[in-house]
N, C-alpha and C positions, 0 to 999 in steps of 0.2 A: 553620531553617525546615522547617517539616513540608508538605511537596506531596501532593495525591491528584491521581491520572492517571483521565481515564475517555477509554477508548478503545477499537475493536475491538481484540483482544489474544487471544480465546481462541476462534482460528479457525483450521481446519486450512488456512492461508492463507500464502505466504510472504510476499507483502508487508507483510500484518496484522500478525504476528509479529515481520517485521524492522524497521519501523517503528518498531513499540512499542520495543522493545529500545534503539533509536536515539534516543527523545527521554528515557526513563530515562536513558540515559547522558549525555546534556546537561544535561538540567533537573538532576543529581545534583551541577551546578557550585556549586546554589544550594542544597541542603538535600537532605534525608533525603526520597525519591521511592517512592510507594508507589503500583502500577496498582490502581485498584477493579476487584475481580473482579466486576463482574457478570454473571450470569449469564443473558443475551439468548437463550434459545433457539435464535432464530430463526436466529441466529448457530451457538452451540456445538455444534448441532445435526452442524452438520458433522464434528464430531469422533468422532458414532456410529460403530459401526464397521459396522452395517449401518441407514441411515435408511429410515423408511418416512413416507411421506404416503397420507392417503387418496383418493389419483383416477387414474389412469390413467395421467398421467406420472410421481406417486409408485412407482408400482409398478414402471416401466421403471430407475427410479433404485436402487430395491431390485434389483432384479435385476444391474445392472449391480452393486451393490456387495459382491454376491455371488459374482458371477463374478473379481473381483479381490480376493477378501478377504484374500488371505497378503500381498500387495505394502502393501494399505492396512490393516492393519493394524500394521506396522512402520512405513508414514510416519507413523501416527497418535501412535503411540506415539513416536517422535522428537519429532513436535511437544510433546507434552505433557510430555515431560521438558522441554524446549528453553524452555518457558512454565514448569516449576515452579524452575528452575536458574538463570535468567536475567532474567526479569522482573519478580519483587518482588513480587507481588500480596498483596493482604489477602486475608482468608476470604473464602469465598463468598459472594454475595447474591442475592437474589432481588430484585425489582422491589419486591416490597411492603416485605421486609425494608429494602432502601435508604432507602422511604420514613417507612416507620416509624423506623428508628435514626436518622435524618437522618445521621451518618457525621460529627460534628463537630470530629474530630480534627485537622483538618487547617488551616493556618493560609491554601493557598490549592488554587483546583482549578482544574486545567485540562482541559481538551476538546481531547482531542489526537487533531488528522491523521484521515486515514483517511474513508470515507465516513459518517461518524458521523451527517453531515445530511443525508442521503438517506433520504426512507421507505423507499426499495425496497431499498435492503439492508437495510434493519435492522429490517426490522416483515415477514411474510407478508402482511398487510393495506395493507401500502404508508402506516402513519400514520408521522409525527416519532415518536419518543421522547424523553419529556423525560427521560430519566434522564442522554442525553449534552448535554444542556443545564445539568447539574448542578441539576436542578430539586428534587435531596433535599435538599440543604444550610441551612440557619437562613440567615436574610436578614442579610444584613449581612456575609457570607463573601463574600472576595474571587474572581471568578470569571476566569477569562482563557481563550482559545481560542490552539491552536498550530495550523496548515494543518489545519483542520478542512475537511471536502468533503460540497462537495453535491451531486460529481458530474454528470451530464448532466440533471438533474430538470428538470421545466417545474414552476413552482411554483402551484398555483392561488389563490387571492383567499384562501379560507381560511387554506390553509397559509401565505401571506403572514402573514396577522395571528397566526397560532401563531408563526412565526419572531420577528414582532415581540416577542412578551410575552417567549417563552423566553429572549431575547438583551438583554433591557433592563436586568439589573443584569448585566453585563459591563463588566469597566471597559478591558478589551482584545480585539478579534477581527480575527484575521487566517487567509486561506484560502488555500488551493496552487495555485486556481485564478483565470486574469483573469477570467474571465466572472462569473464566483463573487462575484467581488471589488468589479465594476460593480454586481451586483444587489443585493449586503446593502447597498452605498454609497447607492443610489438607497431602498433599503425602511429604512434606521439613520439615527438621529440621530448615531451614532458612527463617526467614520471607520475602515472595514475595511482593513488591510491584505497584499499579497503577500506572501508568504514561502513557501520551501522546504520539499520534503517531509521528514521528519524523519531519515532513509537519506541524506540529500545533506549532511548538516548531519558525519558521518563521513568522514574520508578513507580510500582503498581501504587503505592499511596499518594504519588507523584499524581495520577491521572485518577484517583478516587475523588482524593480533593480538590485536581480544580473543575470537579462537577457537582461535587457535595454526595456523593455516590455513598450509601452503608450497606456494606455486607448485608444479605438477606440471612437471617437467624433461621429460618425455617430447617425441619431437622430432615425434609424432605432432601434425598442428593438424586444429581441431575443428570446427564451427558449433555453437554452442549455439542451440537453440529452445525459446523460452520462449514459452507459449501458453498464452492465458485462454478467450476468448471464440471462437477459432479461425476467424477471418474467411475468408472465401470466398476472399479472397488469398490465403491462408497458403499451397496446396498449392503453387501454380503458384511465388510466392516462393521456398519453399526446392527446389525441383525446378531454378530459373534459375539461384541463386545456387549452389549447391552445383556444379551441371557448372562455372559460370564459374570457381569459387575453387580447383574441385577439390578439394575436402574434405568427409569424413563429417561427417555429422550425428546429435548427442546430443539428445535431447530431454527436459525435464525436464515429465512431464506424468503424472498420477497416474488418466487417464482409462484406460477401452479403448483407443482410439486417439487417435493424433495430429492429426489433420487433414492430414496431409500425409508425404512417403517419407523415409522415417529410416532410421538407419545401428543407433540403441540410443535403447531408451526406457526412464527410468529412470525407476521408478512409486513408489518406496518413498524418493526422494527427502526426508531434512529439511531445517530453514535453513540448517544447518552445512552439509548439500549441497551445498544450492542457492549458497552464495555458493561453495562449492570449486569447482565447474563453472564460474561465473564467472570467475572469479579465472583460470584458464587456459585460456578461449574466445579463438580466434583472432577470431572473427566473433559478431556475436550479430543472430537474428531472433525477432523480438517484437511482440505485441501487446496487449502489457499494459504499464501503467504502469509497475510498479514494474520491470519486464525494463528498463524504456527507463532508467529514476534508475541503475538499476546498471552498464548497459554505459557512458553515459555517464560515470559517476563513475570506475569503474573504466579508462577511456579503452580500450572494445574498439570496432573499428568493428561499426555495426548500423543495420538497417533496423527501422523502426518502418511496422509494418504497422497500415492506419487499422483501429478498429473501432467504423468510424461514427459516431453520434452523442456515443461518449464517446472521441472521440480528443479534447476538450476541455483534459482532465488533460497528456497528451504536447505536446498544441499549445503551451501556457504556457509549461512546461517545456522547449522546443525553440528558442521563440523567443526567450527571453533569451540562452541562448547563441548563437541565431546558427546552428540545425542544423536548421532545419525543414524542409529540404528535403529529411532522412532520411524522412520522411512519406510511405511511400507508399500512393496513395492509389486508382490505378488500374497497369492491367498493364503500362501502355504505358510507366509511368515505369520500367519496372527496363531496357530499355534504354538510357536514357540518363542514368540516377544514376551517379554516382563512388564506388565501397565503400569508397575509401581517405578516411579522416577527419584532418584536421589539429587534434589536440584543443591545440595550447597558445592558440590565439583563446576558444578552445570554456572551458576550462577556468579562464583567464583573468576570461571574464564570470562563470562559476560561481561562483569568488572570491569575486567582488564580491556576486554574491548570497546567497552563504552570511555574508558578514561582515553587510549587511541582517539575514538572518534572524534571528542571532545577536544583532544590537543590539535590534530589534524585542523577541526574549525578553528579553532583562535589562532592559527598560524595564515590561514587563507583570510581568514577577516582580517586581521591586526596587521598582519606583514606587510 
C-alpha cells in the first residue's frame, strides 16, 4: 500500500517535526509512507533564517532574528537535516502544483495530527486550506484523517459549511481533541472519533532508540522548561518550583528570552535535543502541548501551565489519564499541588488509549 501524509512537517517547530516522524513510523506498519512536501509558506516561512513581514511587528521579529542569528541558524539547520533524514517526503510542491498534478500516486491519504484545521496557523489570512483536506486528489481516492486539530478556533457559519464540503468524501476522521470531536460530531454525518496525538502512539524507549539517544548519568537533576506561548504564569512557576525542588533550570527556547529565571538557555536546540533534554529532566514545566505528550509519556513529573483559551489540546489529554489537576491554572494553586506524579494509574489509562488509537488507524487504513 502506497500512503501520502499531508501534515505540518516543515516547520522549524518541535512538536510539528516530532509528530510527523511519529505517525510515519506507525502508518509504515501498513505500507510504503511518503509526507507530501508542501510547501505552505505561511508555515516554512519559519524556517528563514532572517523573516521579514511588512508592518511593524514584522520588523520587530526581524530584528529579533537578527540579533540571535549564530544560535538560530544551527537550530535551523538541525531541523532541516532532521526533515530531510527522517521523514520521507516527496519533492516539493506548491499549492497550485499539488493542484495541478492532483498527486495520484498514492493508494490512500491521510491528514495527519497537528493543527492542520486551524486557519490561524496555517493561512496569514486566517482561511481553512484545502490542501490539508486533501482537496488535490481525483475523487474516488480513499481519504482518512489521523488527530487532525482544530485547535481553540471558534468556527463561524461559513467556515462551518467549508468544513462541511472539505470532510464529505472522508470515509474516516478522527481528532486529538474532545471539544473538537463534539463539534465535527454535531456539524458530520460521519461519526468523528478520539484518538491520540501521534508522539503518544511511541514508547519513551520507542523514541530513544530510533535516535540512539542514552540517558545522561550525570547525578546533576534538572527542570526542563519547555515554552511556547509563555503564559503570564510561566515566571512566578518556575521561580516557585525551582527554590521548592531545589534545582536548576534548562530551558529549551530558541527566543531572546525566556519568560522567566533560568539556570541555561538552549537556543540552537534540535529534535534530537529536544527529546535528549527530555529524556533526563528530573521535573518538566510546560506550556505547550506537545512539552505535556512528552513528560507525560516519558513519566517525568510536570506542571502544565494553562495557556488560556488553548489549554483545550492538554485538557483532553490529561483527563483521560486522570492528571488534570497538573493544570495550573492560577497562582494560588502551586501552593497546594503535589509535584510527585504516580504514573502507573496515569500510564495504565494511556495504554488503553493508545491500543484505541491504534485500532481506530487499522480500521481507517485496512477497511
Amino acid at each position: 500500500m502506497k500512503i501520502g501524509l499531508i501534515t505540518i512537517h516543515n516547520a522549524n517547530n518541535y512538536g510539528a517535526v516530532l509528530q510527523t516522524f511519529a505517525l510515519v513510523k506507525v502508518l509504515s506498519t501498513y505500507g510504503d509512507v511518503e509526507v507530501i512536501n508542501y510547501n505552505n509558506r505561511h508555515i516554512s516561512r519559519d524556517s528563514d533564517l532572517i523573516r521579514f513581514y511588512p508592518s511593524i511587528h514584522g520588523l520587530l521579529g526581524t530584528g529579533k532574528d537578527i540579533f540571535r542569528i549564530i544560535p538560530r541558524r544551527k537550530a535551523i539547520g538541525k531541523f532541516l537535516e532532521f526533515i530531510s533524514t527522517y521523514l520521507n517526503t516527496t519533492k516539493l510542491y506548491s499549492k497550485v502544483e499539488l493542484k495541478q498534478n492532483k498527486l495520484d500516486k498514492f493508494d490512500i491519504y491521510i491528514s495527519g495530527s497537528d493543527q492542520i484545521w486551524n486557519p490561524v496557523c496555517v493561512s496569514r489570512d486566517n482561511l481553512l486550506d484545502p490542501i490539508y483536506f486533501c482537496d488535490f486528489t481525483s475523487s474516488g481516492k480513499k481519504k482518512i484523517s489521523y488527530a487532525s486539530s482544530l485547535g481553540a478556533h471558534q468556527f463561524s457559519s461559513s467556515e462551518k459549511r467549508q468544513l462541511k464540503m472539505y470532510l464529505k468524501d472522508f470515509t474516516h476522521i478522527s481528532v486529538r481533541e474532545k471539544d473538537a470531536q463534539l463539534f465535527l460530531n454535531d456539524l458530520l454525518p460521519l461519526e468523528v472519533e478520539y484518538v491520540l496525538d501521534p508522539t503518544l502512539l511511541l514508547s519513551k524507549q520507542e523514541w530513544l532508540d530510533s535516535f540512539k539517544i542514552k540517558k545522561n548519568d550525570s547525578s546533576e537533576k534538572y527542570i526542563l522548561l519547555y515554552s511556547v506561548p509563555k503564559s503570564k504564569l510561566l515566571g512566578k512557576t518556575v521561580d516557585y518550583i525551582s527554590k521548592k525542588l531545589n534545582m536548576k533550570v534548562i530551558a529549551i527556547n530558541q527566543s531572546l528570552t525566556t519568560g522567566a529565571k533560568v539556570t541555561q538557555q538552549i537556543r540552537d536546540a534540535g529534535p534530537i535535543d529536544f527529546l535528549t533534554y527530555f529524556s533526563s529532566a528530573s521535573f518538566v514545566i510546560t506550556d505547550s502541548f506537545h512539552g505535556t505528550c512528552f513528560a507525560l509519556n516519558f513519566g517525568i513529573p510536570f506542571v502544565s501551565v494553562s495557556a488560556g483559551k488553548n489549554i483545550n489540546r492538554v485538557q483532553s489529554l490529561l483527563s483521560i489519564v486522570g492528571l488534570e489537576h497538573m493544570i495550573l491554572k492560577e497562582e494560588k494553586q502551586l501552593k497546594e499541588m503535589n509535584f510527585k506524579i504516580d504514573f502507573s494509574s496515569a500510564h495504565e489509562k494511556l495504554k488503553k488509549a493508545k491500543e484505541e488509537s491504534q485500532n481506530y488507524l487499522s480500521r481507517a487504513v485496512q477497511g
